[in-house]
LOZA-950105 format. One record per residue (C-alpha): x, y, z; residue number from 1. Coordinates in steps of 0.001 Angstrom, whole numbers, plus 500000, padded with zeros to 6 digits. Example, Ala and Ser with C-alpha at 12.3 -4.5 7.8 and 13.67 -1.06 7.14 Angstrom:
<torzas>
+--------+--------+--------+-----+
:     c1 :     c2 :     c3 : seq :
+--------+--------+--------+-----+
: 512300 : 495500 : 507800 :   1 :
: 513670 : 498940 : 507140 :   2 :
+--------+--------+--------+-----+
</torzas>
This chain:
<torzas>
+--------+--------+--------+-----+
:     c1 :     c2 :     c3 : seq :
+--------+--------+--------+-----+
: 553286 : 295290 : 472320 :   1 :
: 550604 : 296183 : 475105 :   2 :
: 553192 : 298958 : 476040 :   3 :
: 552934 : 300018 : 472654 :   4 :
: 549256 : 299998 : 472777 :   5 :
: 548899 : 301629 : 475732 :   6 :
: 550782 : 304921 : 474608 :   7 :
: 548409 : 305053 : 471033 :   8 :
: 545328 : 304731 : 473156 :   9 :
: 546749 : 307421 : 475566 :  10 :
: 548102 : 309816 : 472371 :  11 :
: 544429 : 309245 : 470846 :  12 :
: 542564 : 310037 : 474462 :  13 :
: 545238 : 313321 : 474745 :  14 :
: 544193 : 313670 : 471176 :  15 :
: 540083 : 314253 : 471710 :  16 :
: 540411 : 315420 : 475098 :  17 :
: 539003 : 312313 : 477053 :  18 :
: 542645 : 312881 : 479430 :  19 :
: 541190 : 316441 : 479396 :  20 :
: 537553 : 314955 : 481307 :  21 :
: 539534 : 312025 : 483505 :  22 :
: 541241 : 314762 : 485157 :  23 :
: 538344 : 317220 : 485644 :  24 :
: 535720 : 315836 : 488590 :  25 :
: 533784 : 318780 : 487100 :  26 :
: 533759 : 317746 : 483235 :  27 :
: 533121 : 314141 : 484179 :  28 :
: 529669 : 315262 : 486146 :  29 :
: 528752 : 317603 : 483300 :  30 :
: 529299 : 314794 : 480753 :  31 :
: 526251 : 313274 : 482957 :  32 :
: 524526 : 316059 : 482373 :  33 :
: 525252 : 316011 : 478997 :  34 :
: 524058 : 312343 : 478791 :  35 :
: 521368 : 313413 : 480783 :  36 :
: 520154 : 315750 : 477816 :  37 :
: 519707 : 313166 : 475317 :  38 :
: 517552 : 311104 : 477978 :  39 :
: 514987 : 314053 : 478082 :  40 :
: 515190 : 313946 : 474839 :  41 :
: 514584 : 310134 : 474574 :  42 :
: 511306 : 311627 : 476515 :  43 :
: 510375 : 314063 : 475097 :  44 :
: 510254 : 312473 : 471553 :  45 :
: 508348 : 309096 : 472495 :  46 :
: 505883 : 311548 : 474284 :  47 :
: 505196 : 314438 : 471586 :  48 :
: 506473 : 313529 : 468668 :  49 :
: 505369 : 310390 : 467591 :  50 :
: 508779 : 309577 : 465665 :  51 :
: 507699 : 306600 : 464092 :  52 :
: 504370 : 307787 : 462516 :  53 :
: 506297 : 310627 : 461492 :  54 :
: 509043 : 308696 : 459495 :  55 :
: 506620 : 306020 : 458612 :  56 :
: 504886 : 308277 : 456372 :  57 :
: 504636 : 308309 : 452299 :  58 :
: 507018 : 309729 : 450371 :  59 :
: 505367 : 312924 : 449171 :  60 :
: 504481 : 313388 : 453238 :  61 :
: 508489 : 314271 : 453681 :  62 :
: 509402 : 317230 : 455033 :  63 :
: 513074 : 317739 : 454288 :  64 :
: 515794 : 319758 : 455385 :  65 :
: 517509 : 322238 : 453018 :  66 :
: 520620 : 320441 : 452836 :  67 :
: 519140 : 316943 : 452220 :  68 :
: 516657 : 317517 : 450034 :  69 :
: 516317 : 313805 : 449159 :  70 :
: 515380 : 312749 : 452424 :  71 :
: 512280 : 311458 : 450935 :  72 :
: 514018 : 308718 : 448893 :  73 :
: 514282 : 306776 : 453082 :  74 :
: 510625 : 306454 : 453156 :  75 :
: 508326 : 305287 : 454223 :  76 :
: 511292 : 303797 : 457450 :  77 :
: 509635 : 300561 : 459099 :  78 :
: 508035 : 301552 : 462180 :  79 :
: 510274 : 298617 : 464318 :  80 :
: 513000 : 300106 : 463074 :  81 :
: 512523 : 303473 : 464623 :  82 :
: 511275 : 302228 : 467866 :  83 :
: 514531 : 299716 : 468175 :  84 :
: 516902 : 303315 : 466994 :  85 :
: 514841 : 304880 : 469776 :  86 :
: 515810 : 302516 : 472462 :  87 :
: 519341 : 301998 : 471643 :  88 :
: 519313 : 305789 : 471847 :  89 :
: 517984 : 305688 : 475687 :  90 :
: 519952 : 302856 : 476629 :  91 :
: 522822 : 304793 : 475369 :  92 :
: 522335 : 308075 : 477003 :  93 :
: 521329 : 306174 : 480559 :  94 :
: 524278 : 304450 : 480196 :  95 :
: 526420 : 307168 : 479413 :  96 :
: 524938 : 309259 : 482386 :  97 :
: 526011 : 306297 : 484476 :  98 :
: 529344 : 305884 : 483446 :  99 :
: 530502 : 309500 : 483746 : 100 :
: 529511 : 309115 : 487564 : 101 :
: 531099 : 305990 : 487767 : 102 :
: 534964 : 307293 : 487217 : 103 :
: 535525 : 306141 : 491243 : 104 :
: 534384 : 302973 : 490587 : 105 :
: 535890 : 301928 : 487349 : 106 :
: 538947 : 303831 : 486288 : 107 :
: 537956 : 302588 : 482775 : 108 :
: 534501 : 303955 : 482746 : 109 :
: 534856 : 307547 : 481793 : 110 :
: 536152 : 306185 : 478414 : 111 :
: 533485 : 304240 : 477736 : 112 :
: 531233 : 306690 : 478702 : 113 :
: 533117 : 309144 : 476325 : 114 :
: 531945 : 306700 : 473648 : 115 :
: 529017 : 306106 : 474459 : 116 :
: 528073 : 309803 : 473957 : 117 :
: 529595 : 310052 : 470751 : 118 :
: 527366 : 307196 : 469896 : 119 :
: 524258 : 308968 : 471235 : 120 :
: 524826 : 312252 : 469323 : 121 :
: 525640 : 310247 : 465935 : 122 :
: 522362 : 308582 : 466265 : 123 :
: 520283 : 311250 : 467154 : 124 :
: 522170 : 313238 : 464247 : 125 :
: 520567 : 310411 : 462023 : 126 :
: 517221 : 310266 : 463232 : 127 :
: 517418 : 314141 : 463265 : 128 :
: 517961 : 314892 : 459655 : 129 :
: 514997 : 312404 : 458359 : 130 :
: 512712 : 315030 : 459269 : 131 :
: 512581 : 319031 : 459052 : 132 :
: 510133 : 318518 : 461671 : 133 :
: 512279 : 317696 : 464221 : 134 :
: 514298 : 321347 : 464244 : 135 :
: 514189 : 323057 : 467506 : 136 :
: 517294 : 325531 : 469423 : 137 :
: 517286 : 322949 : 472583 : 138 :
: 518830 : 320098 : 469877 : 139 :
: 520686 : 322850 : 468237 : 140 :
: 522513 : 324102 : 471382 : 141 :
: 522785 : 320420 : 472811 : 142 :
: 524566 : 319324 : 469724 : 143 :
: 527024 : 322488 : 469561 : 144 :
: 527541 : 321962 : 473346 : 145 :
: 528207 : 318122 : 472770 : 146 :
: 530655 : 318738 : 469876 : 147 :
: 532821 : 321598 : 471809 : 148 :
: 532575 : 318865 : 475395 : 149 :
: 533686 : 315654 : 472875 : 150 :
: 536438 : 317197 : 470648 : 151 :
: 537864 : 320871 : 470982 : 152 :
: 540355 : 321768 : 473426 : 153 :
: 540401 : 323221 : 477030 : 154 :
: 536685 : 322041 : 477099 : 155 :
: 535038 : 323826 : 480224 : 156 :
: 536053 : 327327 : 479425 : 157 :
: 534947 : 326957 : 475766 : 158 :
: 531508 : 325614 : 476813 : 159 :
: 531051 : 328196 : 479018 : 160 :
: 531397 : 330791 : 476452 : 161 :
: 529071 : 328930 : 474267 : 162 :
: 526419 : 328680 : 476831 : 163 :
: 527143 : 332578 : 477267 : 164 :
: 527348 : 333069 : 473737 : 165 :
: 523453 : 331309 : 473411 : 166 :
: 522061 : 333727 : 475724 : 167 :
: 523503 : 336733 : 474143 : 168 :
: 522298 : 335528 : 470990 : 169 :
: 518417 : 334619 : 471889 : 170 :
: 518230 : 338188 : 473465 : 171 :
: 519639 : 339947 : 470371 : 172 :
: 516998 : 338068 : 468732 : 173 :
: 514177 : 339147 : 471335 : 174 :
: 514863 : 343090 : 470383 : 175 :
: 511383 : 343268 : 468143 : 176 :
: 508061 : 344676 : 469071 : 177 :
: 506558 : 340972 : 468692 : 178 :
: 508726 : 339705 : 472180 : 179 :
: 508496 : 343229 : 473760 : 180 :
: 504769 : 343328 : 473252 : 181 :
: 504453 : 339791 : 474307 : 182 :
: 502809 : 339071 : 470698 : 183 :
: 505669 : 335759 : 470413 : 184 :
: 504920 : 333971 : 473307 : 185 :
: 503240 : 330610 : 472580 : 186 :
: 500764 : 330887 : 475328 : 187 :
: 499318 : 333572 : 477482 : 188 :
: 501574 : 334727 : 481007 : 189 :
: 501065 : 334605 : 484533 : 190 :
: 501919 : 337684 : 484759 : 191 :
: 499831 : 340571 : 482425 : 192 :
: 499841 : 344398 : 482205 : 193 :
: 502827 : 346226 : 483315 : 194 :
: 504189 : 343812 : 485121 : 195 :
: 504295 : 341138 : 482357 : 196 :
: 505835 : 344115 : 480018 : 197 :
: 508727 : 344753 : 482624 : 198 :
: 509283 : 341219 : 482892 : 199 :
: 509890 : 340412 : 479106 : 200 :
: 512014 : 343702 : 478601 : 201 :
: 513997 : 342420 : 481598 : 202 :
: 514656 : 339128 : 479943 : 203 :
: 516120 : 340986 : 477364 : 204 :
: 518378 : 342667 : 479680 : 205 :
: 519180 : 339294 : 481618 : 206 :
: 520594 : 337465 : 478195 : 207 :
: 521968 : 340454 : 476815 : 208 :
: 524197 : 341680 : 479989 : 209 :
: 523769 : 340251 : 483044 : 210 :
: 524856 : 336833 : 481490 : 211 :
: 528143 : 337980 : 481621 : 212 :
: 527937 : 337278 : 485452 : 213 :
: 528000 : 333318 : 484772 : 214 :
: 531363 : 333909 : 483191 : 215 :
: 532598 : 335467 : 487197 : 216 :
: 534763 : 334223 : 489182 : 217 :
: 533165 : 336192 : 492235 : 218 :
: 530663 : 333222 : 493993 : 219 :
: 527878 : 336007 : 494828 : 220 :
: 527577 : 337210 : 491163 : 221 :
: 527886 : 333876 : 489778 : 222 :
: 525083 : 332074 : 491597 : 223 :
: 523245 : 335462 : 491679 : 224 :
: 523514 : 335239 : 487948 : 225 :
: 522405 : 331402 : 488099 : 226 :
: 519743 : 331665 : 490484 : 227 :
: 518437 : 334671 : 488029 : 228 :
: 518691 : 332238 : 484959 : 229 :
: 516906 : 329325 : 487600 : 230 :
: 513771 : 331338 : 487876 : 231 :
: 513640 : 333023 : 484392 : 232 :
: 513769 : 329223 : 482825 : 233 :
: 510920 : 327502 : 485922 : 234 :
: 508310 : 331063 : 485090 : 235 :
: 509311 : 330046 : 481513 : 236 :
: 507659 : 326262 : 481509 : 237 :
: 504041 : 326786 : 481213 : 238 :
: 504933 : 328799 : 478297 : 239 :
: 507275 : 326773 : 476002 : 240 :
: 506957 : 323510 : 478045 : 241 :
: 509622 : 321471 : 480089 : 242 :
: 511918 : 320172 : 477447 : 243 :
: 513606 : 323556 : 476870 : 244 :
: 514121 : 324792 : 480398 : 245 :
: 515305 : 320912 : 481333 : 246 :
: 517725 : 321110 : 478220 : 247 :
: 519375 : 324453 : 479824 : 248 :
: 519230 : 323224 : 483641 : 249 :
: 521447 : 320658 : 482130 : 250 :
: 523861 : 323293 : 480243 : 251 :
: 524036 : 325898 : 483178 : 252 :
: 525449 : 323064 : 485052 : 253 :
: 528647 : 323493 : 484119 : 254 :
: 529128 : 326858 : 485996 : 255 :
: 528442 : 325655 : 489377 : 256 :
: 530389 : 322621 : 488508 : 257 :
: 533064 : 324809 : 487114 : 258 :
: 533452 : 326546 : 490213 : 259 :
: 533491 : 324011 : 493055 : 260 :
: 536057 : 322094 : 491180 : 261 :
: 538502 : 325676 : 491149 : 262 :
: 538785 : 325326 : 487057 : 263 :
: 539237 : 329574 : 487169 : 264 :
: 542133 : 329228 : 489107 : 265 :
: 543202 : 331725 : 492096 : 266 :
: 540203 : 333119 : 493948 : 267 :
: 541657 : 336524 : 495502 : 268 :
: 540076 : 339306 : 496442 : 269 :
: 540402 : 340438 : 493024 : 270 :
: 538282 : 338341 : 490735 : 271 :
: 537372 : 339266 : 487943 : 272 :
: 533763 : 339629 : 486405 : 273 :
: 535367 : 338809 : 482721 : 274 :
: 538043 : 336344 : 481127 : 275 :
: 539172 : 338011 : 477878 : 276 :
: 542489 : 336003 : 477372 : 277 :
: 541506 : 333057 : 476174 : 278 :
: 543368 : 330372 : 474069 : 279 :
: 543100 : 330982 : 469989 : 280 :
: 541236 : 327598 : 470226 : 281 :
: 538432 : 328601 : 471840 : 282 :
: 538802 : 332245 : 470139 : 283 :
: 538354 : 330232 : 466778 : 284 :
: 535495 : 327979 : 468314 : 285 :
: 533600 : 331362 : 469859 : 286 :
: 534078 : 332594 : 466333 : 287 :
: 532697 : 329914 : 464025 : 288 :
: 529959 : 330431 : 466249 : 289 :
: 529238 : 334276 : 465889 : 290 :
: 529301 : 334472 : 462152 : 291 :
: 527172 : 331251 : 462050 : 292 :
: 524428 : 333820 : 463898 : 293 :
: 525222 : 336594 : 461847 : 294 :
: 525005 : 334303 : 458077 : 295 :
: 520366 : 335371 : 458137 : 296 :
: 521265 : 339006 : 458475 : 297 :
: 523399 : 338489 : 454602 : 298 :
: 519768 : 337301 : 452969 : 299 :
: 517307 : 339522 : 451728 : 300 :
: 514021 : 340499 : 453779 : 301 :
: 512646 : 339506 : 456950 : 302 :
: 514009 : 336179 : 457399 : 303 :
: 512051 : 335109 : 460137 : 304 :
: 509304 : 334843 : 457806 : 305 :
: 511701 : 334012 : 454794 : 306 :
: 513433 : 330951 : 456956 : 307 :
: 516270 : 331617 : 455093 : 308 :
: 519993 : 331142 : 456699 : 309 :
: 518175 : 330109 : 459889 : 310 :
: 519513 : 326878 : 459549 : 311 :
: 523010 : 327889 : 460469 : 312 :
: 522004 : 330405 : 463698 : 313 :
: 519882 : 329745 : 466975 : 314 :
: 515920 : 329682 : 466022 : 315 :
: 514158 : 331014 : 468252 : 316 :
: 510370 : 332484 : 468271 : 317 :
: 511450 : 335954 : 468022 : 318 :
: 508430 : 336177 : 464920 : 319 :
: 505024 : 334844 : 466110 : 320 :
: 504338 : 334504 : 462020 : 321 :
: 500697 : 333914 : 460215 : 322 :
: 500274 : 333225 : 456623 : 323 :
: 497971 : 331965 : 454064 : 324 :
: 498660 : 329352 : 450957 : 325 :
: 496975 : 328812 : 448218 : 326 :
: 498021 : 325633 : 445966 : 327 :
: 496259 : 325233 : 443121 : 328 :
: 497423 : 320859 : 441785 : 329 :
: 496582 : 321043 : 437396 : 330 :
: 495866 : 318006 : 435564 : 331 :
: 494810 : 318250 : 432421 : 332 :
: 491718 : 320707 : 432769 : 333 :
: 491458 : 319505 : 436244 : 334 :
: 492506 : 322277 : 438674 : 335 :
: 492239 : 321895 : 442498 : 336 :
: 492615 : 324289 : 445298 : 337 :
: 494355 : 323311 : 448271 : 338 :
: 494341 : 325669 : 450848 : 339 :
: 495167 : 324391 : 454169 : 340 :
: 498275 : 324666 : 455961 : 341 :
: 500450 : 321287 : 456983 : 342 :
: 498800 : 320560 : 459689 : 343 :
: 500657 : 319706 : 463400 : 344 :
: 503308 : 322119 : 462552 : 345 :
: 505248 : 323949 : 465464 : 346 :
: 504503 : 327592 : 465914 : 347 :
: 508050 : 328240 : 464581 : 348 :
: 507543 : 326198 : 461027 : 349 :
: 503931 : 326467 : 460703 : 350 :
: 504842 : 329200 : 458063 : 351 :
: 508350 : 328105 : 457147 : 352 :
: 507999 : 328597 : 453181 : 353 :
: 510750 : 325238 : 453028 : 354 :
: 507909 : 323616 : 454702 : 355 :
: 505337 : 324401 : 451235 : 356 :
: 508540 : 323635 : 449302 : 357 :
: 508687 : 320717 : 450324 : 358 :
: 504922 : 320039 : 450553 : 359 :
: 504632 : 321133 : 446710 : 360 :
: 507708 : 318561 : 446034 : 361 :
: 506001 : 316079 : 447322 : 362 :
: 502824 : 316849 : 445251 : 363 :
: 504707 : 317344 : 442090 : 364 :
: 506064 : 313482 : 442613 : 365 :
: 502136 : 312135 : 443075 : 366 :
: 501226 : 313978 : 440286 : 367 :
: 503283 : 312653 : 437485 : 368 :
: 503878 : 313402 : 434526 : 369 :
: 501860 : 315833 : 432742 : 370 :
: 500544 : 317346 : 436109 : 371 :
: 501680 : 320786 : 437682 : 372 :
: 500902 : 323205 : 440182 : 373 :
: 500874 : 327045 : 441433 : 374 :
: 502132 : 327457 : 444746 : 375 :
: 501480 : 331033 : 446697 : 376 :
: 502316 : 331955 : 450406 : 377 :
: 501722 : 335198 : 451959 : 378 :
: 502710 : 335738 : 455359 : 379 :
: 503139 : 338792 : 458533 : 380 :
: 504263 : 339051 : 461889 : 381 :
: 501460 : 339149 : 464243 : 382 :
: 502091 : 342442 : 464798 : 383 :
: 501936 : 343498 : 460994 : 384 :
: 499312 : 345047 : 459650 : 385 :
: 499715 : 343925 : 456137 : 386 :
: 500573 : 340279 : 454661 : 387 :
: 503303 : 340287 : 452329 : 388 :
: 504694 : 337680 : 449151 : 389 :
: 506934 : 335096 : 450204 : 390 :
: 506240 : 332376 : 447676 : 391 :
: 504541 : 333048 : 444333 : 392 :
: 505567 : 330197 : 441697 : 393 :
: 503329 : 329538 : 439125 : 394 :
: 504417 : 325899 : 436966 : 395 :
: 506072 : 324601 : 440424 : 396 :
: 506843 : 320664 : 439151 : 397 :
: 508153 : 321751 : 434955 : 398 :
: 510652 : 324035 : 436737 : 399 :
: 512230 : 321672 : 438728 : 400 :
: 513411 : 324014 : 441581 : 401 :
: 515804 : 323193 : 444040 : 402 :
: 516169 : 324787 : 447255 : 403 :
: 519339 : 326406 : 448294 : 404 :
: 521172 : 326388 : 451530 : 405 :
: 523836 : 328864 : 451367 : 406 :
: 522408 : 331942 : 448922 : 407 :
: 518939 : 333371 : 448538 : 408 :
: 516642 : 331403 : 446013 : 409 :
: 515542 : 333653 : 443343 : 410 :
: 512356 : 331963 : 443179 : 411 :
: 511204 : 333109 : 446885 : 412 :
: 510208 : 336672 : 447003 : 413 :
: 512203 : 339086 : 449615 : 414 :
+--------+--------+--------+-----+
</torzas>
């Protein structure tokens, strides 16, 4: 009988791939790293986002995400409830982070630790889709990263290419005027004037084709590459803050790791810059991911002020977007103007229009029967000249409008 056991628990751990990280030195440390991501999370949550104000709020204060619209039904969550989620979440992740170091030590500890950070990403997945708030590409590319590590097949070449695959990605995203120009940064350079100009066209450059050189098996254009990548993410803190650049120290990890522990196999004089045969896994994996970043270019207009089919592809600033609202609540022969935008709103959602959905939901709800509303959103790049429509609904609540995830909502103007 314990024989018997012993060859289902080793089918299951052949299965997801935890036989896969036992015999990898270098996937065991990057599961810390891993772990270590949802730790700096665990920080960076407690010490920004106030998570259990946020989800302590009223109903009609909601902000929910496209595909769970009903979010609001949860509130308002007890405040001890969020803080206790919050520390099983650290204790988690530190203990994860722990136990993929601790392989030497306890044979038995790299499946716990395997657990333990499917535990942490399940739990963060919860507290994550309470709130459209929350959004942000370091969660989205920790979570892809965390799925491909815990469950899909020759795991350190197919993260790899993901990692690659984000890079490529942001700097497709970065080919506007508003990143050239320096229009989307969130706060002002070090470095101004030419130099500044130079350094955010060669950023493009860097994630567009010198990433390729992480994917080398040739030591001085790998670290080259890496040490690039080092000082692009440090310059890049006292513009977007430490959580990002901490998320991707943690990500790049795996290349270094990759390469000490000879995962590329031979190293002869002729290494190669590329690996283009690659098992149909990860072809399929690589693939999912691609036409999940291509699904916003199938909507109509500009959907970085639009928002939509962002939800499937990375997010990043490449829009520095202003707009105005105007929602005008009717009762009766009561009308009232309310003008202001949500306030405490990331740069990247401060004009979302599924943020004003929402926010005229919510209204529609306190309002009751008999009351409606007209809901209008303009909105530009900052380096438009003109505003144009995104939202113009007139009779919001009597139409009863739901938001849709996968095609473009006739209701939202192009």
């Amino acid at each position: 009988m314990a024989k018997a056991r012993e060859m289902l628990g080793a089918k299951v751990a052949r299965w997801l791939g935890v036989a896969e990280i036992k015999g990898s030195p270098a996937l065991r440390r990057f599961g810390a790293l891993l772990a270590l991501g949802h730790v700096i999370t665990f920080v960076f949550w407690t010490a920004s986002k106030d998570l259990p104000g946020l989800l302590a709020q009223r109903p009609h204060a909601a902000i929910c995400w496209s595909f769970f619209e009903d979010c609001w039904r949860l509130r308002p969550i007890p405040r001890a409830l969020i803080h206790w989620a919050l520390i099983v979440y650290c204790v988690l992740a530190v203990l994860g982070t722990l136990l993929f170091l601790g392989h030497r030590v306890w044979r038995r500890s790299t499946d716990w630790a395997y657990a333990a950070l499917v535990a942490m990403n399940l739990l963060k997945m919860a507290i994550f889709v309470l709130d459209y708030r929350l959004m942000g590409n370091y969660h989205y590319m920790l979570f892809i990263v965390s799925f491909a590590y815990l469950f899909w097949p020759n795991k350190a070449l197919v993260c790899r290419y993901l990692i690659v695959g984000f890079y490529i990605s942001a700097g497709s995203l970065k080919l506007n005027p508003e990143w050239l120009s320096g229009a989307a940064l969130l706060r002002p350079p070090f470095l101004t004037g030419w130099l500044g100009d130079m350094s955010l066209a060669y950023v493009v450059i860097l994630e567009l084709l010198l990433v390729l050189g992480l994917l080398s098996t040739n030591p001085i254009i790998l670290f080259a590459t890496l040490a690039q990548f080092a000082i692009f993410h440090i310059y890049s803190w006292h513009i977007v803050g430490y959580f990002y650049p901490c998320i991707m120290f943690c990500l790049l990890g795996i290349f270094p790791l990759c390469f000490i522990d000879k995962l590329d196999g031979d190293r002869s004089p002729g290494m190669r810059l590329l690996r283009l045969r690659l098992p149909r896994s990860t072809w399929l994996l690589l693939g999912l991911y691609a036409a999940a970043q291509i699904a916003p270019l199938l909507f109509p207009g500009d959907v970085a002020l639009t928002g939509e089919g962002r939800i499937f592809a990375l997010n990043m600033l490449d829009a520095k977007s202003e707009c105005s609202l105007l929602l005008v609540t009717k009762e009766g022969n009561v009308h009232t103007e309310h003008a202001a935008l949500r306030p405490g709103l990331g740069v990247r959602i401060r004009c979302d229009p599924l943020v004003y959905f929402n926010t005229a939901q919510g209204l529609c709800r306190e309002l009751g029967p008999g009351g409606d509303l007209d809901l209008s959103l303009v909105s530009r790049r900052e380096t438009d000249t003109f505003y144009q429509p995104v939202l113009s609904v007139t009779d919001f609540c009597s139409k009863k409008l739901t938001y849709d995830t996968w095609f473009h909502n006739g209701w939202m103007d192009p």
